[in-house]
One Martini backbone bead per residue (centre of mass of N, CA, C, O) as a GRO file, in nm:
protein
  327
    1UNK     BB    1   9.127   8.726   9.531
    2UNK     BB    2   9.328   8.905   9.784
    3UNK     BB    3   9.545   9.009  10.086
    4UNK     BB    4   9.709   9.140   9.879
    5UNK     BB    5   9.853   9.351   9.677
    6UNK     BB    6  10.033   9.229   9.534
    7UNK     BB    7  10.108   8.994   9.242
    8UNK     BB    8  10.375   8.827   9.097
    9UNK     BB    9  10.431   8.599   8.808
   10UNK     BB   10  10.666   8.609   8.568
   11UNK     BB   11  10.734   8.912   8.519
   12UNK     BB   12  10.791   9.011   8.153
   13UNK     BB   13  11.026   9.230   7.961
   14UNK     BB   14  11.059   9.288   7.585
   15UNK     BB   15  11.275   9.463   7.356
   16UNK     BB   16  11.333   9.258   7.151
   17UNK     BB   17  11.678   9.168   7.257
   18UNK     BB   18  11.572   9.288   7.540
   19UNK     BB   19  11.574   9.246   7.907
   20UNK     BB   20  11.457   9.415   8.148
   21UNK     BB   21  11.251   9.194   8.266
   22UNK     BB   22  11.312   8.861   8.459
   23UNK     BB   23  11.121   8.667   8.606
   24UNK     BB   24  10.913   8.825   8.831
   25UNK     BB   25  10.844   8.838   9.158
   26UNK     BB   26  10.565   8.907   9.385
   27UNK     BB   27  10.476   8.992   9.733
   28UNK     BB   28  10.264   9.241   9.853
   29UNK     BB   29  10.155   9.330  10.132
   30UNK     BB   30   9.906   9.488  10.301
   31UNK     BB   31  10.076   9.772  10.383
   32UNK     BB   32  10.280   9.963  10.414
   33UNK     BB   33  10.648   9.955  10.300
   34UNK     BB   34  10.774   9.880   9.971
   35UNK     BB   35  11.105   9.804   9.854
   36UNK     BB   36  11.258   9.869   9.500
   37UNK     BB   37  11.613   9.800   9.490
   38UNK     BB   38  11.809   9.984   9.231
   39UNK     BB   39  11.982  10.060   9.013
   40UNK     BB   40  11.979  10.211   8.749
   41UNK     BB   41  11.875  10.031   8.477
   42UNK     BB   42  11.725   9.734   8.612
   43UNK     BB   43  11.350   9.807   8.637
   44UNK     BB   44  11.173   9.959   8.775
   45UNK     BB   45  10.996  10.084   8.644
   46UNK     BB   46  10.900   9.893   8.438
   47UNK     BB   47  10.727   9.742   8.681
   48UNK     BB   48  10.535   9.979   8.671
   49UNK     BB   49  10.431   9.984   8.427
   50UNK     BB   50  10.316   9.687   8.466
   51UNK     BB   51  10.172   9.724   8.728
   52UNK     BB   52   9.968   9.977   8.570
   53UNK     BB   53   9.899   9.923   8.268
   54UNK     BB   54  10.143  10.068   8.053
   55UNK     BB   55  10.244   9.806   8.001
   56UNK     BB   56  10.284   9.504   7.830
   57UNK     BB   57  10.309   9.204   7.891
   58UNK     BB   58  10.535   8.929   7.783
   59UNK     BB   59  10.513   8.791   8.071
   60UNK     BB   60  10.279   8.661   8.287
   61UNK     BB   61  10.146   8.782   8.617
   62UNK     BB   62   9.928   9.043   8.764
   63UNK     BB   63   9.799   9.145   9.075
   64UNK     BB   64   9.635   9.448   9.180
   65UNK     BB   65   9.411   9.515   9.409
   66UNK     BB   66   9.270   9.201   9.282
   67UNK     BB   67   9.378   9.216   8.971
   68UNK     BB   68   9.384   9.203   8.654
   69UNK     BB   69   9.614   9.346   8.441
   70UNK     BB   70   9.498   9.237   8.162
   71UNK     BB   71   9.160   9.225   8.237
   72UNK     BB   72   9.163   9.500   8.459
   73UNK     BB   73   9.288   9.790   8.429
   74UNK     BB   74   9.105   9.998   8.531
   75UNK     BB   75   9.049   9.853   8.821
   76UNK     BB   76   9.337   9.947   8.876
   77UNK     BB   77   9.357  10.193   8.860
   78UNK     BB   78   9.137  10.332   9.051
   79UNK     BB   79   9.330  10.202   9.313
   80UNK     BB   80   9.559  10.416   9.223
   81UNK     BB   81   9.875  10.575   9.275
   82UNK     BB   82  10.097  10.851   9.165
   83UNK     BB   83  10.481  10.906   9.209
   84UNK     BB   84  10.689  11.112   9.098
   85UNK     BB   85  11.005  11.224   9.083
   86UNK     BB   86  10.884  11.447   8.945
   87UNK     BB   87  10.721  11.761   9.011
   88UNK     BB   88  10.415  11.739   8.805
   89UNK     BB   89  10.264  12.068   8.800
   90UNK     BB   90  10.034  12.357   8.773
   91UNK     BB   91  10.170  12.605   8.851
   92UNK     BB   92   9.925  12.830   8.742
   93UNK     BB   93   9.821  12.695   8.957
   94UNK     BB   94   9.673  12.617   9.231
   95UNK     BB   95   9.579  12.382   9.453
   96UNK     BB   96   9.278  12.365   9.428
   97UNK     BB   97   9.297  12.348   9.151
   98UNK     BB   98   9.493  12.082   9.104
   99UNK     BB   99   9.264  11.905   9.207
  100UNK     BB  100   9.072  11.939   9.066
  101UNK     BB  101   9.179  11.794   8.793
  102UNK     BB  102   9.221  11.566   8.922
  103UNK     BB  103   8.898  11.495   8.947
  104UNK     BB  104   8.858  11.501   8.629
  105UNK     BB  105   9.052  11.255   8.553
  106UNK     BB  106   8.876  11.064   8.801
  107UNK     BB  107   8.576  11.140   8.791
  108UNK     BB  108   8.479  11.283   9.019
  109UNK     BB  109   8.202  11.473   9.233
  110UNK     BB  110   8.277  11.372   9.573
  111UNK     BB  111   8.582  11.576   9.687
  112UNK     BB  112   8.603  11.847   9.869
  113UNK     BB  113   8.639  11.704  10.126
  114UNK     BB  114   8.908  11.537  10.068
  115UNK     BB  115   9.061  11.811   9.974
  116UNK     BB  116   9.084  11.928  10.235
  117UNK     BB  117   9.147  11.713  10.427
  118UNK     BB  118   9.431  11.733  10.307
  119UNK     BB  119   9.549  12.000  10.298
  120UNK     BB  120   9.529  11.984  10.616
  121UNK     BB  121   9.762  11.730  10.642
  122UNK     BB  122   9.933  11.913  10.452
  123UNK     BB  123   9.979  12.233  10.560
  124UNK     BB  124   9.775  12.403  10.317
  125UNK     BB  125   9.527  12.562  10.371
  126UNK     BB  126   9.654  12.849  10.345
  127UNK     BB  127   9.761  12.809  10.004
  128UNK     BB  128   9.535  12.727   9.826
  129UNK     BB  129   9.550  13.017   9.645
  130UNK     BB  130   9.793  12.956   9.566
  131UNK     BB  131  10.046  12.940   9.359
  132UNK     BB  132  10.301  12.674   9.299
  133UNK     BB  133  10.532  12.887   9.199
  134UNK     BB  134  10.540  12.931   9.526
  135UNK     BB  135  10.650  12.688   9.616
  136UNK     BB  136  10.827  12.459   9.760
  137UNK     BB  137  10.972  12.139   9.745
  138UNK     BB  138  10.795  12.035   9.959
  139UNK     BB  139  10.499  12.123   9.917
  140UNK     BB  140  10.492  12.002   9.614
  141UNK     BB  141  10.501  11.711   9.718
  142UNK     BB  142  10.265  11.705   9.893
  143UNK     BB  143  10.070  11.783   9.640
  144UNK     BB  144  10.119  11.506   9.501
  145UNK     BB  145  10.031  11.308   9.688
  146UNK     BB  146   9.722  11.429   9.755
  147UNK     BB  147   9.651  11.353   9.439
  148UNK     BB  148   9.662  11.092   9.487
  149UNK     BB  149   9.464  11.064   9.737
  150UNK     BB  150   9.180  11.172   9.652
  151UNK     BB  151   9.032  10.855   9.527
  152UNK     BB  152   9.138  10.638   9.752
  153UNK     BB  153   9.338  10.424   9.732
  154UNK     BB  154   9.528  10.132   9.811
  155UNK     BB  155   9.769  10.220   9.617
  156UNK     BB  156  10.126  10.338   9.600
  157UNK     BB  157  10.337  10.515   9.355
  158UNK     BB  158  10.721  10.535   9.394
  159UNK     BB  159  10.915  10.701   9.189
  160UNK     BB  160  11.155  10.819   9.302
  161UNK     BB  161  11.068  11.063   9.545
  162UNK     BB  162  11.380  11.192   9.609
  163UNK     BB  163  11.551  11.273   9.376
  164UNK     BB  164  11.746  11.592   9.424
  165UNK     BB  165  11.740  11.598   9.690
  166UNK     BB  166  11.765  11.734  10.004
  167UNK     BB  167  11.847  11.603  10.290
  168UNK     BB  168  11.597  11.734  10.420
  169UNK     BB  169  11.360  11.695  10.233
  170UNK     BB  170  11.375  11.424  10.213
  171UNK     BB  171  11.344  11.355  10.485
  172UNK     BB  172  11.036  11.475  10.511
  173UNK     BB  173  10.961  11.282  10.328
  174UNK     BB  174  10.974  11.018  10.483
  175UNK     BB  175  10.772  11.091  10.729
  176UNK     BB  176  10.569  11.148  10.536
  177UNK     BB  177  10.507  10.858  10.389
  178UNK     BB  178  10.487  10.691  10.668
  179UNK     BB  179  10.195  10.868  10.752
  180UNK     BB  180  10.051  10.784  10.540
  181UNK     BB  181  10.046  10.533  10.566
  182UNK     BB  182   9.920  10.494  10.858
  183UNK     BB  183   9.655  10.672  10.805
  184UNK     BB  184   9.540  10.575  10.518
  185UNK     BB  185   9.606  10.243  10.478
  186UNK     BB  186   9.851  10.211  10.251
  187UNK     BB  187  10.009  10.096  10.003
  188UNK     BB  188  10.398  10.164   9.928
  189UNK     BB  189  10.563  10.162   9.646
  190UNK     BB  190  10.926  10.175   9.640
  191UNK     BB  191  11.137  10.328   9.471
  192UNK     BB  192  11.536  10.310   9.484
  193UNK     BB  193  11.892  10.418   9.530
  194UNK     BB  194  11.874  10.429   9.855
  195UNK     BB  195  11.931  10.305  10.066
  196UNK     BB  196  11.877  10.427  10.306
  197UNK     BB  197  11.567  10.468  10.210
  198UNK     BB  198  11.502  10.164  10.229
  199UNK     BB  199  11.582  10.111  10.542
  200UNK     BB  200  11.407  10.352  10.714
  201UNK     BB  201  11.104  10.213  10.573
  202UNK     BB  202  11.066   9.956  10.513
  203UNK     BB  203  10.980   9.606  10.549
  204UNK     BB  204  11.007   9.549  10.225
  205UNK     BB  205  11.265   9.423  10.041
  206UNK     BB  206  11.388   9.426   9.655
  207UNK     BB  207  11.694   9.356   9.488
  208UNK     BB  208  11.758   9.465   9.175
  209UNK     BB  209  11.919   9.334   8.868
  210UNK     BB  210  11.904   9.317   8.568
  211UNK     BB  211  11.587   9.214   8.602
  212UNK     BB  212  11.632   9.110   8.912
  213UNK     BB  213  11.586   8.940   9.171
  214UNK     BB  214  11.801   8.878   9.435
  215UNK     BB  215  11.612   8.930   9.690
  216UNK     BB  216  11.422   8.929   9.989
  217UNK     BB  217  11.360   9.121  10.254
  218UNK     BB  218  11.402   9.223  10.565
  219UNK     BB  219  11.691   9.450  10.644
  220UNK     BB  220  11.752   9.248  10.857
  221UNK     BB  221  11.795   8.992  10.684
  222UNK     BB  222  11.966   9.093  10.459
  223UNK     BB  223  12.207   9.147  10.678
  224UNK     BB  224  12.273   8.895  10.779
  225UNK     BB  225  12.366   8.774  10.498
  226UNK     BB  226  12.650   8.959  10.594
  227UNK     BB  227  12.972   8.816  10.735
  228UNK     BB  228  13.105   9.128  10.654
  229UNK     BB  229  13.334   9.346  10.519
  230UNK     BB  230  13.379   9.624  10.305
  231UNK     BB  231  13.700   9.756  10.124
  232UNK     BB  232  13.752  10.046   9.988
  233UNK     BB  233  14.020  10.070   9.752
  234UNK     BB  234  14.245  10.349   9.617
  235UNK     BB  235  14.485  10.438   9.439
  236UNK     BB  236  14.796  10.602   9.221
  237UNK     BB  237  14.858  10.304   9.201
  238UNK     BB  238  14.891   9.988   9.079
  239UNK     BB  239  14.753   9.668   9.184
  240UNK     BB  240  14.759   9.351   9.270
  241UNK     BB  241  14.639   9.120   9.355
  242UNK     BB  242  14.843   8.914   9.548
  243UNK     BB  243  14.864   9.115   9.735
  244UNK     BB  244  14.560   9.149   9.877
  245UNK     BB  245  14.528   8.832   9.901
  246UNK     BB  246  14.733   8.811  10.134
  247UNK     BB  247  14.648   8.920  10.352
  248UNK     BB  248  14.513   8.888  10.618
  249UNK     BB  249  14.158   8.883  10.620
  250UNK     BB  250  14.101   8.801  10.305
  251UNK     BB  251  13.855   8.698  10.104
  252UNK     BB  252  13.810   8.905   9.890
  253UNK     BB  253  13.874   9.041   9.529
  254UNK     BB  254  13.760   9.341   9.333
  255UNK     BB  255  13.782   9.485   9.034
  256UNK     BB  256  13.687   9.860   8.977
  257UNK     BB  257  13.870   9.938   8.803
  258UNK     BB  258  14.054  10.155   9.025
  259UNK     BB  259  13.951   9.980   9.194
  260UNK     BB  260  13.910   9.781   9.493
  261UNK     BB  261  13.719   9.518   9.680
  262UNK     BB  262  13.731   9.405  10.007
  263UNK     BB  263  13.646   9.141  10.165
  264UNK     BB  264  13.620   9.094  10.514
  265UNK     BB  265  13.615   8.967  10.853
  266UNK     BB  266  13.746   9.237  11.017
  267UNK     BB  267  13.834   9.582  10.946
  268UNK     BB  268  13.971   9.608  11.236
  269UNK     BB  269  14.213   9.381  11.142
  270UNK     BB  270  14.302   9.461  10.861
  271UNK     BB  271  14.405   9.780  10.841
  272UNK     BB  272  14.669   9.756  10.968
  273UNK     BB  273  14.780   9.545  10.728
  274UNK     BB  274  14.727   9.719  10.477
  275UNK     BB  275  14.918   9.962  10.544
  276UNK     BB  276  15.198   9.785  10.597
  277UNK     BB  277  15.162   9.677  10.286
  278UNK     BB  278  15.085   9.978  10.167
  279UNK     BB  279  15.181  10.293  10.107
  280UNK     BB  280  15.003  10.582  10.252
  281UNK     BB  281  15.083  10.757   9.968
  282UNK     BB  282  14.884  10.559   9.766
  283UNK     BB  283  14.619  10.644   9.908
  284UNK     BB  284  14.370  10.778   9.858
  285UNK     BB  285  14.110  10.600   9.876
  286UNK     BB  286  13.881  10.485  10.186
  287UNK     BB  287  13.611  10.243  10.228
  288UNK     BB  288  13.377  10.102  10.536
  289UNK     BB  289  13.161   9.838  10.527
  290UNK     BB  290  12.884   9.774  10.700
  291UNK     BB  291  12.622   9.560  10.771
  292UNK     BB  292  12.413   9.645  10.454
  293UNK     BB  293  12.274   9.692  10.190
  294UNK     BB  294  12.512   9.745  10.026
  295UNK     BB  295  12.640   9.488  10.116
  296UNK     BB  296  12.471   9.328   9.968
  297UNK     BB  297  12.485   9.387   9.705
  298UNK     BB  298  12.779   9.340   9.677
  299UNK     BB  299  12.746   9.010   9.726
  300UNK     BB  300  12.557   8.981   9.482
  301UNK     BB  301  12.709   9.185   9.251
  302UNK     BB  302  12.988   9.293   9.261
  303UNK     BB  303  12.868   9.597   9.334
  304UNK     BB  304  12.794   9.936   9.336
  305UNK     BB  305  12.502  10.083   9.312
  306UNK     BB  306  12.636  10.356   9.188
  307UNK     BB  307  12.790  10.168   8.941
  308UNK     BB  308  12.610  10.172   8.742
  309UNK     BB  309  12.407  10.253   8.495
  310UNK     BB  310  12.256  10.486   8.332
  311UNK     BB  311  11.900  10.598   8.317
  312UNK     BB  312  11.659  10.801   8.088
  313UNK     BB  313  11.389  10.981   8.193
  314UNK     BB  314  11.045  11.113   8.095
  315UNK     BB  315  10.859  11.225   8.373
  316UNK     BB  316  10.633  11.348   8.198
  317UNK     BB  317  10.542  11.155   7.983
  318UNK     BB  318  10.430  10.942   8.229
  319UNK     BB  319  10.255  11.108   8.381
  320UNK     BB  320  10.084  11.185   8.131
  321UNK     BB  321  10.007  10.869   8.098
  322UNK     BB  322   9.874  10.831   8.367
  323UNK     BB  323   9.642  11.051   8.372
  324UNK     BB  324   9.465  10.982   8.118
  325UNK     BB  325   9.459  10.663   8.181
  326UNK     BB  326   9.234  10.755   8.426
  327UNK     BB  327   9.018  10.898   8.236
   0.00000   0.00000   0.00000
């Protein structure tokens, strides 16, 4: 047993000759909420499918809630909740119908006062017996938390559960994710592709990339590991690099496509600069990075987060198959 809430050493999957997870560390301490940030297709999903043993290790070793993932799958299930990307609850059921639902998928006998209990904790207690058809986008988030938090787990799996929404129900589930947190004392595993979603929540950061950790600390010491800014910059016709590597105060160039990435060393000293080097009707856009987790991934990755390839999740069936696995 441990006092650690997940334990990972060189968890690997492959597929073929794909390496989707690359010998992956990791360490959640127990309580708060831990972020695994990466760009689509890094591989962050399949990590939450190693260690919920949705999918079996290729090579290493897992604890999740004191057990071995391999050994002891069924008491890791019982231990944890799921919240999928996308809300997918029984339109056609109540909230109350919805909660026994999922009492019968996780064997509950004696649910009934903690389903109250989430209701009122969620303000949902007066539309209990309404269809979910009639809920709005963050309401239905509410009943999703809660069907997760029913069987009392000790750790919650929340793989990208802001992705879509509008920017006020994201912030109300940010408030909702952190209150959960802290009252139900739960430890909460959140992948995410956004920046801001991970630097607001999270105690501890480990930012992913194909298929492997590349960074690991709180959002505040891994911000210090980048002492400049970043300028990125497009232009209406092609610039060389030698032009830009010329300017003073420019460390690094970086061609991403039709932009190039600026390192500086203080964006407020180059900017005047660069505009004198270049014709300001050539500049379509720029954008000025300061010291941010953006900017870590720029560092490590030479890439911003959201230029990475798209990866396309069918989280009907994978909530389906996390159902299914805890009955």
């Amino acid at each position: 047993m441990t006092d650690d809430a997940i334990v990972a050493t060189g968890i690997t999957k492959t597929y073929g000759t794909l390496t989707a997870v690359d010998h992956v560390d990791l360490k959640v301490p127990a309580g708060g909420i831990f972020g695994l940030l990466g760009p689509n297709g890094a591989g962050k999903t399949t990590i939450i499918k190693l260690l919920t043993g949705l999918s079996e290790l290729t090579a290493g070793e897992a604890l999740v809630a004191g057990y071995d993932v391999r050994r002891y799958p069924m008491e890791v299930k019982q231990r944890i909740g799921w919240v999928a990307a996308e809300v997918i609850l029984d339109d056609d059921f109540s909230a109350w119908e919805n909660l026994w639902l999922q009492a019968k998928f996780q064997r509950l006998s004696d649910w009934k006062g903690r389903a109250s209990e989430l209701l009122a904790y969620f303000s949902l207690q007066d539309r209990r017996k309404d269809k979910v058809s009639t809920y709005s986008t963050g309401m239905r988030k509410k009943l999703e938390i809660a069907l997760a938090l029913l069987h009392e787990p000790r750790i919650i799996f929340m793989d990208e559960p802001t992705i879509g929404l509008d920017p006020g129900t994201r912030r109300m589930l940010w408030e909702l994710i952190t209150g959960v947190s802290r009252e139900y004392g739960i430890t909460i595993f959140l992948t995410s592709h956004y920046i801001e979603e991970a630097d607001a929540l999270c105690r501890q950061v480990a930012i992913l990339d194909q298929g492997r950790i590349v960074a690991l600390g709180s959002p505040d010491d891994l911000k210090a590991r980048v002492r400049a800014d970043y300028v990125e910059l497009e232009t209406a016709q092609a610039l060389d690099e030698p032009t830009l590597r010329a300017i003073a105060g420019v460390q690094e160039v970086r061609a991403q496509g039709s932009t190039w990435i600026l390192k500086v060393a203080r964006s407020e000293e180059v900017l005047p600069r660069l505009f004198e080097s270049l014709e300001t009707d050539r500049i379509r856009r720029i954008n000025v990075e300061k010291p941010s987790l953006e900017s870590v991934f720029i560092e490590l990755t030479g890439k911003r987060i959201d230029q990475a390839s798209a990866e396309v999740h069918d989280y009907r069936k994978f909530y389906a198959n996390v159902r299914r696995a805890r009955g």
